[in-house]
C-alpha positions in Angstrom: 21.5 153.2 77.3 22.8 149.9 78.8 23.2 147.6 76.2 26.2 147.1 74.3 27.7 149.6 71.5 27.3 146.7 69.0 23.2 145.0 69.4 23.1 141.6 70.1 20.9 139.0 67.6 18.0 137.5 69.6 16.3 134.4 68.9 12.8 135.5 69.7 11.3 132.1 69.4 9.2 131.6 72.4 10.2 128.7 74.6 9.6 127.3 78.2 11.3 128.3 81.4 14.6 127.1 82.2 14.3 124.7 85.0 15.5 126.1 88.1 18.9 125.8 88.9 19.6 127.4 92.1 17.4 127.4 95.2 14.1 129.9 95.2 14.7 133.7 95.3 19.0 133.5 94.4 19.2 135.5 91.6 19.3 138.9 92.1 19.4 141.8 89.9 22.4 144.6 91.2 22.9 147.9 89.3 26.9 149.0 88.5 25.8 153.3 89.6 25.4 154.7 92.7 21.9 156.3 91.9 18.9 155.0 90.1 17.1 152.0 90.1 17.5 148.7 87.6 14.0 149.7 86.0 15.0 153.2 84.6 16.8 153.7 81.5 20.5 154.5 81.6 21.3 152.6 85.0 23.2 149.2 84.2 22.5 146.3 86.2 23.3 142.6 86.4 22.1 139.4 87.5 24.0 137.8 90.0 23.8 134.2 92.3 24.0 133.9 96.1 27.5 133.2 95.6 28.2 136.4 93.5 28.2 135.0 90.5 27.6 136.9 87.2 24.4 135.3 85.5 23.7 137.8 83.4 26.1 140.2 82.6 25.9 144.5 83.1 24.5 145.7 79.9 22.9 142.6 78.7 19.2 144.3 79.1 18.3 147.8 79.0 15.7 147.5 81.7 15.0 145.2 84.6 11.1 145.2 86.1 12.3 141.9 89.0 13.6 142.4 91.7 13.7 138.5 92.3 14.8 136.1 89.4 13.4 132.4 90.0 12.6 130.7 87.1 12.2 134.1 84.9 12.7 137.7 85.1 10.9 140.8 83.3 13.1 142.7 81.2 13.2 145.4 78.4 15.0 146.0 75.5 15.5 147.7 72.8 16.1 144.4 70.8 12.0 143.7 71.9 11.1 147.2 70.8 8.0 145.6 69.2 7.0 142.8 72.2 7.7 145.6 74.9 8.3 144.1 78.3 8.7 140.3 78.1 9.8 137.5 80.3 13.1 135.4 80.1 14.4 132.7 81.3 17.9 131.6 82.7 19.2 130.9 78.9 18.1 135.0 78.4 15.4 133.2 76.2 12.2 135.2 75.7 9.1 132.7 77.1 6.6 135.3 76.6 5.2 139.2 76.9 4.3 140.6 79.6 0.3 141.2 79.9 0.9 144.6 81.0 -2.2 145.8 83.9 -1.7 149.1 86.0 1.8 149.9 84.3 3.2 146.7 84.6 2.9 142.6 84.3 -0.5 141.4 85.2 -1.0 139.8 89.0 -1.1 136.5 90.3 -4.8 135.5 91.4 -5.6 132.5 92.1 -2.5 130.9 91.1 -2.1 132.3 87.8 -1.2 135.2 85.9 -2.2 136.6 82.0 0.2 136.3 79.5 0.4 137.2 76.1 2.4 135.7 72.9 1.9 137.3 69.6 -1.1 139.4 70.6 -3.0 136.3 72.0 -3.4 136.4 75.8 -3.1 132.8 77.9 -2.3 131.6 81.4 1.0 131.0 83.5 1.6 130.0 86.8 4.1 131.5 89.0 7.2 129.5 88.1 6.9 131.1 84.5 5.2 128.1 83.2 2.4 128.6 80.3 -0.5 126.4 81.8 -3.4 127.8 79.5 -2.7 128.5 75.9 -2.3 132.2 74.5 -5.3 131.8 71.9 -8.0 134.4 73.3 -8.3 137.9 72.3 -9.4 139.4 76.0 -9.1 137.4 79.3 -10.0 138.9 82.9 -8.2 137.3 85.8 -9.2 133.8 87.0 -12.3 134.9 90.0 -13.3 131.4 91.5 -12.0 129.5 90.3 -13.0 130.6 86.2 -11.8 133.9 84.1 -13.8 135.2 81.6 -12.2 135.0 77.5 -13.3 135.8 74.4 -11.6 134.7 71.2 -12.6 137.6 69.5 -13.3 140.3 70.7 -12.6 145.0 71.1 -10.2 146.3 73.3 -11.7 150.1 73.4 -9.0 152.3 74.8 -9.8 155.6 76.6 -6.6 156.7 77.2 -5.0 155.4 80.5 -7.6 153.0 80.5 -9.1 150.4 78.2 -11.9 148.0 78.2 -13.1 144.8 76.4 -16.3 144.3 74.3 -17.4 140.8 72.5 -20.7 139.3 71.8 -19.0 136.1 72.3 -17.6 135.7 76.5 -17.6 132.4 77.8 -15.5 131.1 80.7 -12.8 128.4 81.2 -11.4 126.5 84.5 -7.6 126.5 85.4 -7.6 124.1 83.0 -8.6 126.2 80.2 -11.2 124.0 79.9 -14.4 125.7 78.5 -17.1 126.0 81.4 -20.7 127.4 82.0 
C-alpha cells in the first residue's frame, strides 16, 4: 500500500472546509509510478500546486477518487477503514463521508450533493460546505427544487442495489426547511 510503514493518528473530528487558498481547480493530484491510476491501491500519488508545490505528500493517502482538489478532495484510507471514502480538506482534515451512489460520491443536482456524517445523511454544496444538516436516515437528491427525507426510515439492499422504505417521507427546500 501507499501509506507510510508507521500509520499516522487521525483526528477524525469532523470540521468545515478549509477556505480556499489558491485559485479554483490548482491542486492536483500526480502519481510517483509509471502505470496505474491515483484511485487503485498500490499506486502512490500526491497533491501538488500550480507552482509544483508538494501539498500533500506521496503516501499520505492510500487512495485518491479527485482528480481536481478545490476546497476538498475524496480520499481513502486505511486509517478510515470504518468511514470508507471521505472528504478532506486542505489541513488533511476529514469534513465528512462520502454518500457513496453508482460506486462513488453522490452527484451534484441542483447545486447540492448528499453527504453523510456518522450514518446520518445531509446536504453540501460544491465548495465542500455542509449547507443542510446530516440528521435524516434516507435522502434522494434535491428534484425542483425539494428532496425527499425521512428521519427514520429501511435501506433494503438487494445486492448491487438498495432502496429506501419509511412510513414517515416528507420533503425539505435547499434550506432544509421542512416543506409540503
Amino acid at each position: 500500500m501507499a501509506c507510510s510503514p508507521q500509520p499516522k493518528e487521525v483526528d477524525l473530528k469532523m470540521t468545515e472546509p478549509a477556505a480556499p487558498a489558491f485559485e479554483y481547480a490548482d491542486i492536483l493530484p500526480v502519481k510517483d509510478t509509471l502505470f496505474g491510476t491515483p484511485d487503485e491501491y498500490g499506486n502512490s500519488f500526491a497533491f501538488l500546486n500550480k507552482k509544483g508545490d508538494t501539498i500533500i505528500q506521496t503516501g499520505e493517502f492510500d487512495i485518491c477518487f479527485s482528480t481536481i482538489f478545490t476546497t476538498f478532495a475524496y480520499v481513502a484510507d486505511e486509517r478510515f477503514k470504518d468511514l470508507g471514502m471521505v472528504a478532506i480538506n486542505r489541513n488533511k482534515e476529514v469534513i465528512f463521508e462520502a454518500y457513496i451512489f453508482d460506486n462513488g460520491p453522490d452527484y451534484i443536482v441542483e447545486g447540492l450533493f448528499r453527504i453523510k456524517r456518522n450514518g446520518k445523511i445531509g446536504f453540501a454544496d460544491p465548495s465542500g460546505k455542509v449547507v443542510i444538516p446530516a440528521i435524516y436516515s434516507c435522502a434522494d437528491p434535491f428534484e425542483n427544487g425539494k428532496a425527499r427525507v425521512a428521519l427514520n426510515c429501511d435501506v433494503i439492499s438487494d445486492g448491487e442495489h438498495s432502496s429506501s422504505k419509511s412510513d414517515e417521507w416528507f420533503y425539505i427546500d435547499k434550506q432544509g426547511r421542512k416543506i409540503r
